[in-house]
PyMOL CGO cylinders between C-alpha atoms (Angstrom):
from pymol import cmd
from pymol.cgo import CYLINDER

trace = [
    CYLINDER, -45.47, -16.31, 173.82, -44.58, -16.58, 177.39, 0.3, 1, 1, 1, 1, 1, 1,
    CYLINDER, -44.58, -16.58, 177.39, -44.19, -19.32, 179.12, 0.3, 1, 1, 1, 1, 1, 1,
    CYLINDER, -44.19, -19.32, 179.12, -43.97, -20.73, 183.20, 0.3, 1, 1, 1, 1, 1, 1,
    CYLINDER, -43.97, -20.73, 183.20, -41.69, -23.62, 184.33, 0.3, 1, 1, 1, 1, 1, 1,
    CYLINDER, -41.69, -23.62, 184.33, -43.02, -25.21, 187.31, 0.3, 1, 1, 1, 1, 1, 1,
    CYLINDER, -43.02, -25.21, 187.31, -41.02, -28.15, 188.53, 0.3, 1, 1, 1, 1, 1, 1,
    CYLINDER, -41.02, -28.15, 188.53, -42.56, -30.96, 190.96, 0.3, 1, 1, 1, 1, 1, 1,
    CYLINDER, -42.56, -30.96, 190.96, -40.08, -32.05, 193.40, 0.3, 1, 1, 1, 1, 1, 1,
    CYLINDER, -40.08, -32.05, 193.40, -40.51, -32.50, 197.21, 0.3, 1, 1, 1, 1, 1, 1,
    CYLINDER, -40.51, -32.50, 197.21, -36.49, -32.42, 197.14, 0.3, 1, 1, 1, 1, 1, 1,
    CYLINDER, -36.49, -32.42, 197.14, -35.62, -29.59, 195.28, 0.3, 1, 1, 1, 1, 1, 1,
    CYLINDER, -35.62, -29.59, 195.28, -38.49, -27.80, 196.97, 0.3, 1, 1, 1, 1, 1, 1,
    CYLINDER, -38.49, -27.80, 196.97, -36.94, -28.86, 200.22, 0.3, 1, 1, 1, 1, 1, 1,
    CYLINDER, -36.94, -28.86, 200.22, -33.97, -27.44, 199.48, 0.3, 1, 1, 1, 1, 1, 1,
    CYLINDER, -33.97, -27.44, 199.48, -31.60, -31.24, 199.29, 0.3, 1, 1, 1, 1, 1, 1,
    CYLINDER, -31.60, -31.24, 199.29, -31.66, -31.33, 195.43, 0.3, 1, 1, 1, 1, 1, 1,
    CYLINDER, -31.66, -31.33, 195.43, -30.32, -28.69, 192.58, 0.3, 1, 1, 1, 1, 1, 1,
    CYLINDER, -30.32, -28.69, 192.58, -33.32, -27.97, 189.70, 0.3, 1, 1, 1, 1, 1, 1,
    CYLINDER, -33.32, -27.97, 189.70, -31.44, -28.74, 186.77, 0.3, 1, 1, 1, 1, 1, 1,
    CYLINDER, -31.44, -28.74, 186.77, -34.42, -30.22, 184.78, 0.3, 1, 1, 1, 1, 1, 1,
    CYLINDER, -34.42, -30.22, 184.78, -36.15, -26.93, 185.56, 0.3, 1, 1, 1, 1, 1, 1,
    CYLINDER, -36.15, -26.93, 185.56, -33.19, -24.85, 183.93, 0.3, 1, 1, 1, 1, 1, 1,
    CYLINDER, -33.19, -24.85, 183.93, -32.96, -27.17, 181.37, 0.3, 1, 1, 1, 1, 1, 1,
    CYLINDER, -32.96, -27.17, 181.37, -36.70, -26.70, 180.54, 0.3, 1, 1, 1, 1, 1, 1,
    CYLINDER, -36.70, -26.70, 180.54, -36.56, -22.87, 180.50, 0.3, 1, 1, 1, 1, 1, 1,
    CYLINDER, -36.56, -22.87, 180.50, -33.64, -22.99, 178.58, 0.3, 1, 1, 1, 1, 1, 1,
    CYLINDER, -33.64, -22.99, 178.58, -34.97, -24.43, 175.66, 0.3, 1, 1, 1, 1, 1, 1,
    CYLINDER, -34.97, -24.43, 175.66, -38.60, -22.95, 175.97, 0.3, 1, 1, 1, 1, 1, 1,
    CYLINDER, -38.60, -22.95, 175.97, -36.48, -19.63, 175.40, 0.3, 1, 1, 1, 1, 1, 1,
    CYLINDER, -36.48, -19.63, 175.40, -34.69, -20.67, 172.85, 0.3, 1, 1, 1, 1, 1, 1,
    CYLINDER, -34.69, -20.67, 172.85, -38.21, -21.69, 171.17, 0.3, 1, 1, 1, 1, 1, 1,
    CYLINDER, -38.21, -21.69, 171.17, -39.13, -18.04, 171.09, 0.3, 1, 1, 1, 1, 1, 1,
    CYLINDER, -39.13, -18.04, 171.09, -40.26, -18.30, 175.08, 0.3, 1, 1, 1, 1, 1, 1,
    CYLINDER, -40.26, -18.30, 175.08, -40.34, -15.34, 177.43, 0.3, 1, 1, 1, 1, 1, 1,
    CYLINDER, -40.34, -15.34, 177.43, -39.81, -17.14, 180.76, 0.3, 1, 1, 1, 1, 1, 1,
    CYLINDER, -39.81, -17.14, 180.76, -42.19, -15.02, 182.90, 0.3, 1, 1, 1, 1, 1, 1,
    CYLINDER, -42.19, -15.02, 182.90, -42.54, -18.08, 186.09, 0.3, 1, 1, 1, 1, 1, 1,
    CYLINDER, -42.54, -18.08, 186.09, -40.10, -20.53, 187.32, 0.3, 1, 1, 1, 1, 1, 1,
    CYLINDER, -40.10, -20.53, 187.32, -41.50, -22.57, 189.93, 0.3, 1, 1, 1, 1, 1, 1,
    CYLINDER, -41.50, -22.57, 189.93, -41.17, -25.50, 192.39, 0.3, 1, 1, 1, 1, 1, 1,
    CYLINDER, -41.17, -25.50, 192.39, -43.90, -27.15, 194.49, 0.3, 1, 1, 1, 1, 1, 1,
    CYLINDER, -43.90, -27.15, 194.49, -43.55, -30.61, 196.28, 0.3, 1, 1, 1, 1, 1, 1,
    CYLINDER, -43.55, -30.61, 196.28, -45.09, -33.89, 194.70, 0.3, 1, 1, 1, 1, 1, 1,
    CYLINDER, -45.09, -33.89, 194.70, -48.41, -33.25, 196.66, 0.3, 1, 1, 1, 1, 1, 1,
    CYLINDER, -48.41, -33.25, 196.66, -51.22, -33.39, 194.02, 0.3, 1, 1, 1, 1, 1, 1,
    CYLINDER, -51.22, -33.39, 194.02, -53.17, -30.37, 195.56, 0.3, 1, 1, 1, 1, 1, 1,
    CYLINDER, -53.17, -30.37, 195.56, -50.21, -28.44, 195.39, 0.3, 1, 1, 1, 1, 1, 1,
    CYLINDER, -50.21, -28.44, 195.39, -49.61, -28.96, 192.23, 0.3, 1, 1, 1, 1, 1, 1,
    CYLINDER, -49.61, -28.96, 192.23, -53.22, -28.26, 191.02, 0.3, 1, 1, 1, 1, 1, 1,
    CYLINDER, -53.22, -28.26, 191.02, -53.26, -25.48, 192.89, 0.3, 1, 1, 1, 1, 1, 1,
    CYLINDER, -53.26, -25.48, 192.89, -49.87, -23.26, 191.42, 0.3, 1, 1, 1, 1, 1, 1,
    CYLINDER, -49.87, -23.26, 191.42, -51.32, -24.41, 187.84, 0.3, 1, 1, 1, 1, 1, 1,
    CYLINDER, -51.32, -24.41, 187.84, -54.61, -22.54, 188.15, 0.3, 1, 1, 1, 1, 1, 1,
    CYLINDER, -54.61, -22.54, 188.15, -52.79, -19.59, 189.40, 0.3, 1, 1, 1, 1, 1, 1,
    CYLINDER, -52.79, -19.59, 189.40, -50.78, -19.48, 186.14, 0.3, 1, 1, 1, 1, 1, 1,
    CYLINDER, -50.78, -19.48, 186.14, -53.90, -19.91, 184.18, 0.3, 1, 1, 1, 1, 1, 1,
    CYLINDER, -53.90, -19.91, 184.18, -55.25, -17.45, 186.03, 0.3, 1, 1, 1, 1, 1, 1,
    CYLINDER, -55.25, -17.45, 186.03, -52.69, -14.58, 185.58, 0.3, 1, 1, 1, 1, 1, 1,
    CYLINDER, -52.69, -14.58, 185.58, -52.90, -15.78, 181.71, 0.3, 1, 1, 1, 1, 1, 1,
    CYLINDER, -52.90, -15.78, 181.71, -50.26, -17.55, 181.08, 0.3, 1, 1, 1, 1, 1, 1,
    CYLINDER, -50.26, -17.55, 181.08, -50.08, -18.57, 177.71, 0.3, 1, 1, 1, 1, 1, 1,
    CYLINDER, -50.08, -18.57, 177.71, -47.73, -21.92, 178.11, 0.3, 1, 1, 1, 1, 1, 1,
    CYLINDER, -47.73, -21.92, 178.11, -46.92, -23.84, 180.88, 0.3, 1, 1, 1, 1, 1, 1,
    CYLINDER, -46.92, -23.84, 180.88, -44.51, -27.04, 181.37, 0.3, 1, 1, 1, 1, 1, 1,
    CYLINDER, -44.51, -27.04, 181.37, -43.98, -29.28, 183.81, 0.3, 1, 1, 1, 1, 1, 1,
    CYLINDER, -43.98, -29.28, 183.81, -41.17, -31.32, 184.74, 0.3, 1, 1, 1, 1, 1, 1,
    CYLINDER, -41.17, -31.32, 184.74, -41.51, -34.08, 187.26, 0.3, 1, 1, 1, 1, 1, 1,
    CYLINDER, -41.51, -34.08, 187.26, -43.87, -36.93, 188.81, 0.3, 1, 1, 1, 1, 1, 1,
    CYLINDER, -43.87, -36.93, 188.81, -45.13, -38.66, 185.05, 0.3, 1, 1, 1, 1, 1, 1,
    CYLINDER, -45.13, -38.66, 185.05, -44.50, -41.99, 186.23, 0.3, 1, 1, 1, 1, 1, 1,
    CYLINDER, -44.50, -41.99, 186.23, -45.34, -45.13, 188.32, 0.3, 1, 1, 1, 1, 1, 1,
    CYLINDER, -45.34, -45.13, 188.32, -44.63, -44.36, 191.81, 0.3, 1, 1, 1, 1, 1, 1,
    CYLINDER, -44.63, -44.36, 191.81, -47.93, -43.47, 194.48, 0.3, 1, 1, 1, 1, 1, 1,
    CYLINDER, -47.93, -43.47, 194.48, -46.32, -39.84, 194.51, 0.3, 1, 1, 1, 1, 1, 1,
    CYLINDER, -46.32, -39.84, 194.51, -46.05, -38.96, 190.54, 0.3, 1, 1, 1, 1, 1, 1,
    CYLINDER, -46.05, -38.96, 190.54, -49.23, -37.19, 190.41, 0.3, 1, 1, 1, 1, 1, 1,
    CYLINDER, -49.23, -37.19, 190.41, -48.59, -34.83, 187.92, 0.3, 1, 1, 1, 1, 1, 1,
    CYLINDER, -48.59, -34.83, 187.92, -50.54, -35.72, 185.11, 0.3, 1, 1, 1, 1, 1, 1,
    CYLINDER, -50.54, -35.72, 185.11, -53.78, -36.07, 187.72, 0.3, 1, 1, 1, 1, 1, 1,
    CYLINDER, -53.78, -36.07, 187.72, -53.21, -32.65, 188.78, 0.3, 1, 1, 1, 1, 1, 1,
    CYLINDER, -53.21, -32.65, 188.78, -53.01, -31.36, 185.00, 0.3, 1, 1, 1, 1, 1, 1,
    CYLINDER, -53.01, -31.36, 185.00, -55.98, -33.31, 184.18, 0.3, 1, 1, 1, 1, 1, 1,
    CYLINDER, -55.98, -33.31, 184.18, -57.94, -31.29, 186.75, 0.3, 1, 1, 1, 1, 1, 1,
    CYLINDER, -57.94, -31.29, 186.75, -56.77, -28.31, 185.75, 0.3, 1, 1, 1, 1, 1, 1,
    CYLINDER, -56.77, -28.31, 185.75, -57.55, -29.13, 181.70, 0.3, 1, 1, 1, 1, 1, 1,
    CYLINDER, -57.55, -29.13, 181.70, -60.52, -28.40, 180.25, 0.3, 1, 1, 1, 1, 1, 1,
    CYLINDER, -60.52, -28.40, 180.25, -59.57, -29.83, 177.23, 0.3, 1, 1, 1, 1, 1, 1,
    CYLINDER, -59.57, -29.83, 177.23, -56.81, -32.64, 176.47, 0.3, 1, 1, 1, 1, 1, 1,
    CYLINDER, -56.81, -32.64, 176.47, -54.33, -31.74, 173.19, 0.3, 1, 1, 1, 1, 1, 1,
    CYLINDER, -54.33, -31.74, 173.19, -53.30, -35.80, 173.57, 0.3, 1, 1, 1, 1, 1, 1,
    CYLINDER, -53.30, -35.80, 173.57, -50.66, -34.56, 170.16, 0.3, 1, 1, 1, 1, 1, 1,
    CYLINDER, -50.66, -34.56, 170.16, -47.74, -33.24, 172.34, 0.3, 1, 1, 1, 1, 1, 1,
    CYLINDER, -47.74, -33.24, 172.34, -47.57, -35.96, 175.18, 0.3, 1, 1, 1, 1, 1, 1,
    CYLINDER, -47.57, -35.96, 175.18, -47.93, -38.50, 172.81, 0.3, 1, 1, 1, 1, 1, 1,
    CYLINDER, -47.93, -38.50, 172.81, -45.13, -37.28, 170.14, 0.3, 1, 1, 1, 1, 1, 1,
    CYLINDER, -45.13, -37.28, 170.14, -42.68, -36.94, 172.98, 0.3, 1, 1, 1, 1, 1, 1,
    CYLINDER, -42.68, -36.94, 172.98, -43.73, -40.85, 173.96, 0.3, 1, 1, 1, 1, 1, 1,
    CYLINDER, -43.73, -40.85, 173.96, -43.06, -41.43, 170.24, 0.3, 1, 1, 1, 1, 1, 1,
    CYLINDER, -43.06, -41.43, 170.24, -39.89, -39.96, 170.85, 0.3, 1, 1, 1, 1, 1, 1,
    CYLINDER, -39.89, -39.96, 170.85, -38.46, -41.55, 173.94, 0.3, 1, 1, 1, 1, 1, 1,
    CYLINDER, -38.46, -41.55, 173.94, -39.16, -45.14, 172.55, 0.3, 1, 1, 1, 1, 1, 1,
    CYLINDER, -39.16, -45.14, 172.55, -36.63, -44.35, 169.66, 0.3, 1, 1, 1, 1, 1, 1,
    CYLINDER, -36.63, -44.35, 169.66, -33.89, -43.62, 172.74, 0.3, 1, 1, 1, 1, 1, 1,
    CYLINDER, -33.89, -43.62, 172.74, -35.35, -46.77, 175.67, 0.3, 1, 1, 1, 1, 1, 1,
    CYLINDER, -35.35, -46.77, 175.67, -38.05, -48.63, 175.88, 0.3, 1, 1, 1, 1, 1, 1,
    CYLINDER, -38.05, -48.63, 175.88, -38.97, -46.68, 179.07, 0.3, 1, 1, 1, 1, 1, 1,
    CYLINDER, -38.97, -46.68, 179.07, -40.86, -44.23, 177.25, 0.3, 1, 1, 1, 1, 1, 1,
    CYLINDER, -40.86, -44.23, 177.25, -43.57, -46.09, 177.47, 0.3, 1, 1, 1, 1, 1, 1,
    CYLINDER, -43.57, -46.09, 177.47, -43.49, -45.94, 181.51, 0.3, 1, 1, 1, 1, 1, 1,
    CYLINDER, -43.49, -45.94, 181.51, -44.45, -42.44, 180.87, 0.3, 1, 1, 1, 1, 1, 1,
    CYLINDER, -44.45, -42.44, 180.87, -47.64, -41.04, 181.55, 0.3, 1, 1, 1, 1, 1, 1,
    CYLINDER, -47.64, -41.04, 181.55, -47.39, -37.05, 181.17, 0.3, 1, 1, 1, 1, 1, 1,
    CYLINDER, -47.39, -37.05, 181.17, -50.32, -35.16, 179.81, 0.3, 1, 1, 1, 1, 1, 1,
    CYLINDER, -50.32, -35.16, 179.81, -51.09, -32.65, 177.62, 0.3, 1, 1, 1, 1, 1, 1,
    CYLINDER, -51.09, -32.65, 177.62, -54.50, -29.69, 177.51, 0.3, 1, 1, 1, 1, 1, 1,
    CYLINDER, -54.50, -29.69, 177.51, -55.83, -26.83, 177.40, 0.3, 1, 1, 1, 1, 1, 1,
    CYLINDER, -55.83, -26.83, 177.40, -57.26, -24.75, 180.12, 0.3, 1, 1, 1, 1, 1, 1,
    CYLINDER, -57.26, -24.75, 180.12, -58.95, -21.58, 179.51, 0.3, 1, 1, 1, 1, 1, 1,
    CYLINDER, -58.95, -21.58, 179.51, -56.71, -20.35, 176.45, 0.3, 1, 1, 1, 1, 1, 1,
    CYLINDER, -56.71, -20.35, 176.45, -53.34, -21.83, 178.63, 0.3, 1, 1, 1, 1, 1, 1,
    CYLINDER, -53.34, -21.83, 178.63, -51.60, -24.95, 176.87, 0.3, 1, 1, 1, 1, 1, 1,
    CYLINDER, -51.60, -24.95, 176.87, -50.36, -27.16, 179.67, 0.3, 1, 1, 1, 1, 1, 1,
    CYLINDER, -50.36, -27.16, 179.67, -47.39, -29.99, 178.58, 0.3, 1, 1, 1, 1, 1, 1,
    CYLINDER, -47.39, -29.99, 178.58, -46.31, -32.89, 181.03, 0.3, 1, 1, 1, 1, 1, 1,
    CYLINDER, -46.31, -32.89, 181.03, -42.09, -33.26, 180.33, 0.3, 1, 1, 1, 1, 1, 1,
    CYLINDER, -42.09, -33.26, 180.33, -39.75, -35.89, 182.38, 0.3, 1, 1, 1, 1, 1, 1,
    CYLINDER, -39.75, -35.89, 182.38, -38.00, -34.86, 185.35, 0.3, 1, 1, 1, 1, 1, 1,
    CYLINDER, -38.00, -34.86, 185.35, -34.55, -35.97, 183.45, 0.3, 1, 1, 1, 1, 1, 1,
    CYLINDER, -34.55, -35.97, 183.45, -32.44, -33.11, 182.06, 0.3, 1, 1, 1, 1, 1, 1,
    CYLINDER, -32.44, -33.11, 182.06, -31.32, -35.45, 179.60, 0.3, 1, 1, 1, 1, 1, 1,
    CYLINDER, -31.32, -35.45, 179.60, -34.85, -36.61, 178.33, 0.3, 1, 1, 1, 1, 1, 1,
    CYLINDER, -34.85, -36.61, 178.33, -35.89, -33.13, 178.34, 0.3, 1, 1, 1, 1, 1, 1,
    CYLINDER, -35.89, -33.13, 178.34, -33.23, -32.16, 175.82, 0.3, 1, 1, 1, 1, 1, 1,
    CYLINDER, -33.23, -32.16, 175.82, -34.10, -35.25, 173.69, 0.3, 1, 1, 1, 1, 1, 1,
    CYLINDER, -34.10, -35.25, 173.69, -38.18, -34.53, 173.70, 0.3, 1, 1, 1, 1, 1, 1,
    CYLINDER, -38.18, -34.53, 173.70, -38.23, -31.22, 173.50, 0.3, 1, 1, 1, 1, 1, 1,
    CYLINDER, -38.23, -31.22, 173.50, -37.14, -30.48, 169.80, 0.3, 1, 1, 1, 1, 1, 1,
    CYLINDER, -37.14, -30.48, 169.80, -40.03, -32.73, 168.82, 0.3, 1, 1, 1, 1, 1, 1,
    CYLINDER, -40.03, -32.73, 168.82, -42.91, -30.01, 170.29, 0.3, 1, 1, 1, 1, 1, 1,
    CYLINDER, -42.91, -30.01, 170.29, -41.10, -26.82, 169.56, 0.3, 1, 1, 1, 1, 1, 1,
    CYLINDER, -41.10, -26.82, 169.56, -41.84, -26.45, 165.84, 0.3, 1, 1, 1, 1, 1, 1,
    CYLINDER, -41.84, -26.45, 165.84, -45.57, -26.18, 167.03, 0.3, 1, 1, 1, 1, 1, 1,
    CYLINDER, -45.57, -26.18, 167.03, -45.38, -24.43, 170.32, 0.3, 1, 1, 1, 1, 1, 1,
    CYLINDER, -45.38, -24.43, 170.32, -45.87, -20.71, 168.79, 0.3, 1, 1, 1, 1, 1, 1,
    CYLINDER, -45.87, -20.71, 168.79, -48.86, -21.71, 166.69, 0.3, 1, 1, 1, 1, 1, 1,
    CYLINDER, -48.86, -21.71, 166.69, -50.19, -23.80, 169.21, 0.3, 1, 1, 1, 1, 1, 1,
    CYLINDER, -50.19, -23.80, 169.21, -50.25, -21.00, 171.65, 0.3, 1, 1, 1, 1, 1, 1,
    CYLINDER, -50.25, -21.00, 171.65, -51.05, -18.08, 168.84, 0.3, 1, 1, 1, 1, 1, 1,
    CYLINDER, -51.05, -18.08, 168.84, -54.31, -20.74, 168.08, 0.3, 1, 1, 1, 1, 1, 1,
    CYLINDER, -54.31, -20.74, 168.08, -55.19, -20.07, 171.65, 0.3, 1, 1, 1, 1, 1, 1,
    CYLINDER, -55.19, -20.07, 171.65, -54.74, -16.81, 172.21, 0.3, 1, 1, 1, 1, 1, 1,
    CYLINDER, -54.74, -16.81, 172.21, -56.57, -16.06, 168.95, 0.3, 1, 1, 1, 1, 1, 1,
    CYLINDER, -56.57, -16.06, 168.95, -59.75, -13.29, 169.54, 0.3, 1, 1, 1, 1, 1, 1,
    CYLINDER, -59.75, -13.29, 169.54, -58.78, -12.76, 172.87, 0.3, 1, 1, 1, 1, 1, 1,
    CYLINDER, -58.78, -12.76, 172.87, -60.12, -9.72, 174.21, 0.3, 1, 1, 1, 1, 1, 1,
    CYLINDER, -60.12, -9.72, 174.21, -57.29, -9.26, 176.93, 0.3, 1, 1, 1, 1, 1, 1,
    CYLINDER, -57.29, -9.26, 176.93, -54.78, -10.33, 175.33, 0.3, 1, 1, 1, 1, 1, 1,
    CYLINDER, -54.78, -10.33, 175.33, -53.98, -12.01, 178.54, 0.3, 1, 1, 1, 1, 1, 1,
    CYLINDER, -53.98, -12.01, 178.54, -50.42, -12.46, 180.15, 0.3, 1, 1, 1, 1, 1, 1,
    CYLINDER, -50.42, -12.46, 180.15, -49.09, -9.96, 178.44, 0.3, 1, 1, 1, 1, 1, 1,
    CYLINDER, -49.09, -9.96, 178.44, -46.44, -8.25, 180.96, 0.3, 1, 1, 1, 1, 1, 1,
    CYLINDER, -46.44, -8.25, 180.96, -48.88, -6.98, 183.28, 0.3, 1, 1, 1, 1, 1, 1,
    CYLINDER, -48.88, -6.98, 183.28, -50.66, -10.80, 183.89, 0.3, 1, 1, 1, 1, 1, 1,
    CYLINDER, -50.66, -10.80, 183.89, -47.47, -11.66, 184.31, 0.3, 1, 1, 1, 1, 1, 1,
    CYLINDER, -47.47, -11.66, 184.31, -46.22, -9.09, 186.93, 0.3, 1, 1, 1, 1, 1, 1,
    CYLINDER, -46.22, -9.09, 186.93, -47.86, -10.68, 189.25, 0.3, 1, 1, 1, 1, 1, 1,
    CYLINDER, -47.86, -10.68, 189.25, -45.60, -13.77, 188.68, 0.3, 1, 1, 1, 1, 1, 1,
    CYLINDER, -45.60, -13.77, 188.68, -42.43, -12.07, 187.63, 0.3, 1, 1, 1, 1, 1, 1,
    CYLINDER, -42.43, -12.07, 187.63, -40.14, -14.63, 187.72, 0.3, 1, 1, 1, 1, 1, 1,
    CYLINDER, -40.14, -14.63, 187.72, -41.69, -16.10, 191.19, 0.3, 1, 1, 1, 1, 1, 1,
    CYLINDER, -41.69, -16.10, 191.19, -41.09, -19.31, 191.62, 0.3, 1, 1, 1, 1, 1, 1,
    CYLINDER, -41.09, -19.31, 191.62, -44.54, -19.81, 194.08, 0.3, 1, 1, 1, 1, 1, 1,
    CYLINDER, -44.54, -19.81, 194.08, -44.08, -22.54, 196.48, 0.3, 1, 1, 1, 1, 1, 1,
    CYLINDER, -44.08, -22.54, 196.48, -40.65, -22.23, 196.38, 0.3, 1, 1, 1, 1, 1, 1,
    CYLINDER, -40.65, -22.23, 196.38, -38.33, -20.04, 194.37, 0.3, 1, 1, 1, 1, 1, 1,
    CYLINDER, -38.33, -20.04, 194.37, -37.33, -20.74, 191.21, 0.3, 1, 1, 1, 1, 1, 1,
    CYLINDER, -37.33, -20.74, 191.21, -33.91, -20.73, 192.83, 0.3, 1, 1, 1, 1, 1, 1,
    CYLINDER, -33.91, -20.73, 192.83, -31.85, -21.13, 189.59, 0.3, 1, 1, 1, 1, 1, 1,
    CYLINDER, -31.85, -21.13, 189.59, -33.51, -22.73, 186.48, 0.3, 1, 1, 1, 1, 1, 1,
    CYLINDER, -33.51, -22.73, 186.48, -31.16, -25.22, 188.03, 0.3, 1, 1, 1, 1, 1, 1,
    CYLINDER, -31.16, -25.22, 188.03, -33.75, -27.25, 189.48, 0.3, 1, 1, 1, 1, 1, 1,
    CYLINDER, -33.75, -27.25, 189.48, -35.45, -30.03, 189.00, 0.3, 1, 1, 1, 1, 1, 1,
    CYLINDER, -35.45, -30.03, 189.00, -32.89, -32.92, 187.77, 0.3, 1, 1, 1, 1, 1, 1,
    CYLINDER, -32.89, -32.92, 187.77, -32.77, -33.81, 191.71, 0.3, 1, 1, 1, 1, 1, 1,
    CYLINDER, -32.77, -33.81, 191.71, -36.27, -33.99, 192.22, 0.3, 1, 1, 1, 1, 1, 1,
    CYLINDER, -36.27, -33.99, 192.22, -35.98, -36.28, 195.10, 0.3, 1, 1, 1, 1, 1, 1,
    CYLINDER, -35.98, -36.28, 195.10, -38.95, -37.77, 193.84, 0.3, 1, 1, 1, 1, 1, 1,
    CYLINDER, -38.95, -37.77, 193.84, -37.91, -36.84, 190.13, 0.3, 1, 1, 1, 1, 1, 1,
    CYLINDER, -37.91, -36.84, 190.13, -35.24, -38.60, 189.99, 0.3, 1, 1, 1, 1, 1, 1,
    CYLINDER, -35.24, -38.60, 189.99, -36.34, -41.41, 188.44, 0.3, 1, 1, 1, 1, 1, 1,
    CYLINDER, -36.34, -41.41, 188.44, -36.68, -40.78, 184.77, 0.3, 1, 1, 1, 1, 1, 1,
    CYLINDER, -36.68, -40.78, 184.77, -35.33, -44.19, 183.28, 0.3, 1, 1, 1, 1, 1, 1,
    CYLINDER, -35.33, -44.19, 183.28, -34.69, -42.06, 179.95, 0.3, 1, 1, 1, 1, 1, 1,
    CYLINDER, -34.69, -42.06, 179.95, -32.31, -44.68, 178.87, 0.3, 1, 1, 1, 1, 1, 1,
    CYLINDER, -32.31, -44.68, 178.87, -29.88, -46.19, 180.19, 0.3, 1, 1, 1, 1, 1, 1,
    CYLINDER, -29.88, -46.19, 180.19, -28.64, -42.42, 180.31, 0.3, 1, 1, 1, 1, 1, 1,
    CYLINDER, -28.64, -42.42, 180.31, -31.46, -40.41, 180.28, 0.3, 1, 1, 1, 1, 1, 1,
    CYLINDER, -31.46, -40.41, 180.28, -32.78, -42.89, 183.74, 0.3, 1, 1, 1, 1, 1, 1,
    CYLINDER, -32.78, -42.89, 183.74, -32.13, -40.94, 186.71, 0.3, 1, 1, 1, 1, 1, 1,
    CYLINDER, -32.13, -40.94, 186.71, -31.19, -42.88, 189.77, 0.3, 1, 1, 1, 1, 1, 1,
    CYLINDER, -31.19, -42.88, 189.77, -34.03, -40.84, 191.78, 0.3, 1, 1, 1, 1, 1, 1,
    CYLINDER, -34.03, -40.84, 191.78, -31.86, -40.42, 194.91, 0.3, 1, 1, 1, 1, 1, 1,
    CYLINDER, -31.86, -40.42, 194.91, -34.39, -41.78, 197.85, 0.3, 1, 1, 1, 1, 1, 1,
    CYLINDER, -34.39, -41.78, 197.85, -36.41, -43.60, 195.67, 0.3, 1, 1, 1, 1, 1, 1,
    CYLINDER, -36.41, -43.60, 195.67, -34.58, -44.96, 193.62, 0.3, 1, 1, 1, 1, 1, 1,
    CYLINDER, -34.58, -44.96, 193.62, -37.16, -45.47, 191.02, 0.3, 1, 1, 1, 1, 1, 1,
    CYLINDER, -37.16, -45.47, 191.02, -36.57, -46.36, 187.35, 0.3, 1, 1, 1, 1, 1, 1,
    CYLINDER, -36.57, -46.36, 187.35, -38.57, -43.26, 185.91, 0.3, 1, 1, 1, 1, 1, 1,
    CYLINDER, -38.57, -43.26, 185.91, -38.64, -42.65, 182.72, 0.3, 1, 1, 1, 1, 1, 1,
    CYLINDER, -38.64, -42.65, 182.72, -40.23, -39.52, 181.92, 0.3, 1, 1, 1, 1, 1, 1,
    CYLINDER, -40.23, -39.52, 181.92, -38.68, -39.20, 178.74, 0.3, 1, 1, 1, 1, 1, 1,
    CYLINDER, -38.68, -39.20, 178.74, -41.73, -39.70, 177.27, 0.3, 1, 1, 1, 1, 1, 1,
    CYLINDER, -41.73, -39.70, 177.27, -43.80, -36.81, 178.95, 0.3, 1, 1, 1, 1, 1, 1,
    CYLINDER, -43.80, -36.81, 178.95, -43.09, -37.17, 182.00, 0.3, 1, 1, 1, 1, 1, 1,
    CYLINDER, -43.09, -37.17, 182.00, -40.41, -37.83, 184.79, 0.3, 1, 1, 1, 1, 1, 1,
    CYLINDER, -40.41, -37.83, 184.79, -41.94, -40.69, 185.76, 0.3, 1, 1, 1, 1, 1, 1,
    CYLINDER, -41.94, -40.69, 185.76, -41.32, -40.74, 189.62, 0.3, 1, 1, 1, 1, 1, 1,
    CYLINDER, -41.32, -40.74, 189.62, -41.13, -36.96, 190.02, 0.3, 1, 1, 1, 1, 1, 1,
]
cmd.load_cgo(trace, "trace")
């Protein structure tokens, strides 16, 4: 199972924020059984987004998850992009991690990541919060290798192996996967009211995002 961390972020993209949800992400996606084959950062631009998830679809990515822009603001645009990008939704994962975030604030329910299926890729909307990443993501990972294994089942490429990959290594496209360090200061991101801790003052906005359930709200 490998897996791409793309982070949405106009902050950390610019450079003015650290990717720490990002880091946090591929940290735990590896320690689910993960190869981390893409770590990568585009701005909270909805096109842009769209755009660096078909490319991982197309070099066969088997998982991909976001972190960033789930929730109220006119830039979180993240789960619009994924639902472009979807063919099918798998509603199971965003809403568990909803589920979730509602036993830690009742912010979850600002959240409004996404989860699908495009091609044989599973795509999963997480919070731009380091903290409501770490709190979610145990709730997913007992089904993330069959999930993906139900995917990939029959296909006749096998896709992403290593060489689908390649062409990603560990590229962060739109902006380098500088360190998995990433996202936490998603200018945008910051929001993620994941309770009273896991809520991220977002820096410049300043908006109470939760993202803990599925999505960083503002990022």
């Amino acid at each position: 199972m490998n897996a791409a961390i793309l982070t949405i972020s106009s902050s950390v993209a610019a450079g003015r924020s650290e990717d720490t949800s990002g880091k946090a992400l591929a940290e735990l996606a590896a320690a689910a059984g993960a190869e981390i084959v893409a770590m990568c950062v585009v701005t909270d631009d909805r096109d842009a987004i769209e755009a660096e998830l078909r490319r991982q679809v197309s070099a066969g990515t088997s998982l991909i998850l976001t972190t960033g822009g789930t929730g109220l603001t006119p830039d979180d645009v993240t789960p619009e992009a994924t639902r472009a990008v979807i063919d099918r939704e798998a509603p199971g994962f965003a809403e568990a991690m909803r589920a979730e975030s509602l036993k830690h604030t009742p912010m979850g329910m600002l959240s409004r990541g996404v989860s699908g299926i495009a091609d044989r890729t599973l795509i999963i909307n997480f919070p731009g919060n380091p903290k409501a990443i770490r709190e979610l993501f145990g709730v997913i990972a007992p089904v993330l290798e069959h999930a993906v294994a139900t995917l990939r089942r029959d296909d006749p490429e096998g896709r992403r192996g290593h060489a689908g990959h390649e062409a990603h290594g560990h590229e962060h496209h739109g902006h380098e996967a500088r360190s998995p360090a990433r996202h936490e200061a998603h200018g945008h991101v910051g929001h993620e009211a994941h309770g009273p801790a896991g809520h991220e003052a977002h820096g410049q906005a300043g908006r109470a995002e939760h993202e803990a359930g599925g999505g960083h709200a503002g990022d």
